[in-house]
Structure formats: C-alpha cells, structure tokens
N, C-alpha and C positions, 0 to 999 in steps of 0.2 A: 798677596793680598788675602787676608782672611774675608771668612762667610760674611760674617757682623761691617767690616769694611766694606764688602761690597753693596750690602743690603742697605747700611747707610748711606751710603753714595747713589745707588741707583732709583731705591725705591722712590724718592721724593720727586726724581726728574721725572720718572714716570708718573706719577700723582700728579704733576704741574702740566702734563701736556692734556689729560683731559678734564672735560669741564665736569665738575661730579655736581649732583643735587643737594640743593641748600635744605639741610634736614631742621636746625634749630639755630638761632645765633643770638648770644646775649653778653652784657658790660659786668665787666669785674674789673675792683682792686685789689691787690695784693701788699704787704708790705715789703721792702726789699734790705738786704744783709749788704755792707761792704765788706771790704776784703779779710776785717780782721770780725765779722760775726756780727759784730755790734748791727740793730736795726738802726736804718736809716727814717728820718721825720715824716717824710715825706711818703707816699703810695703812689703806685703805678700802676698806670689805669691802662688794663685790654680787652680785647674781643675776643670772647670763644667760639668755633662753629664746627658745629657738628655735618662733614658729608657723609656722602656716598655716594660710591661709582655707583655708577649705571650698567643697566644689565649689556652684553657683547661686549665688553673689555678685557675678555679670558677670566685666568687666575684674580683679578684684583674684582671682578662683577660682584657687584652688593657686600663689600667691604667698608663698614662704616669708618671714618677716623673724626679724631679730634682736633684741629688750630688755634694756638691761640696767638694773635695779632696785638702784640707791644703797641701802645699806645694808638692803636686803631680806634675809626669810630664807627660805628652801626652805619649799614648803608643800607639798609633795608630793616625796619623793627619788628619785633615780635608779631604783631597785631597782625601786621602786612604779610607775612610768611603765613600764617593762617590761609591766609584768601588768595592766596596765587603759589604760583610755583616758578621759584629759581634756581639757576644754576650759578655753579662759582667756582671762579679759578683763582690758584693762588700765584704768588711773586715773590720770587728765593724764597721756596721753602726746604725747610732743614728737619732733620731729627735731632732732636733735643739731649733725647731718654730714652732706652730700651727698659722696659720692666719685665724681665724675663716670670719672674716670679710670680704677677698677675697679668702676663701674656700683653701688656701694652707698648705699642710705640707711642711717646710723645712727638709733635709736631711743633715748632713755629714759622712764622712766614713773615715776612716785613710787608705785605699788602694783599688786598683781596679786590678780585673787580665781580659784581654778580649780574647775572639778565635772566630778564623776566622772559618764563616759558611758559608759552600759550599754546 
C-alpha cells in the first residue's frame, strides 16, 4: 500500500469519528458533464461546510477542511451559525481530490448530522 492509499483510506475514518466545529455552511449549483463531456440540462444542487477539529485531537487539532454534500440541504442557515455554535459530523465520508499543487484535500460525504453547542 502506498503513502496516498493509505492517507486516502484512513484520513476520512478518522475525520468521521470526531465531531469538528461547524465554521461556515452554504447552497451551490454546479453543472454536470456525462460520460462523453457534453454538459448535462439540468444542475445539481449541494452543500458546502467548512470544519474544524477541535483543539486535543493531536496531529489533526485546528485543521480546517472542506465538505461538499451531493444534493444536501442546509440543516442549520447562515443567519443561525452566526448566533450559536455547532458541531458536525459527517456519514461515508471520502476523498474526492488530492491537489498536491495547492496543498488541498477535497472531501465529499453523503450526509451531515449537527448539534447545537452551548
């Protein structure tokens, strides 16, 4: 198993077991390509959310990352993140994209659950 395989593999399960802090979360479309390029009519609508672990989680402590959630919908609005604070964990989430180039992992996840912390 190479480096990239295992980073792939592991990093996400470890992201998924703790609850990181809900930094920003907002709705995008995109449009999407079939198999032979050509765009497709239609758009598909997802969630982006920006976390971050929390401080005592070693090596991953105040690591921000990116999510974006395929046809998700806001479970919490902009407005509301303003005036409270939550946390949020995700469900199968995956690496997407490595961009070595500008130092980024992409993320997606097929669901998000958040709670409110007081």
């Amino acid at each position: 198993m190479t480096l990239l395989r295992a980073l792939k593999r592991n990093l996400p399960k470890e992201l998924t077991e703790i609850a990181s802090d809900l930094i920003s979360i907002a709705e995008g479309t995109k449009k999407q390509q079939d198999k032979e390029g050509e765009q497709e009519p239609e758009l598909k609508h997802f969630v982006k959310i920006e976390a971050e672990i929390p401080r005592g989680n070693g090596w991953l402590s105040r690591i921000r990352f990116d999510v974006k959630i395929p046809d998700g919908e806001l479970k919490v609005t902009p407005e509301e993140l303003e005036n409270s604070d939550y946390s949020v964990t995700f469900s199968n989430l995956t690496v997407t994209y490595i961009d070595s180039m500008r130092d980024i992992i992409y993320f997606a996840a097929e669901d998000y659950e958040i709670e409110e912390v007081r």
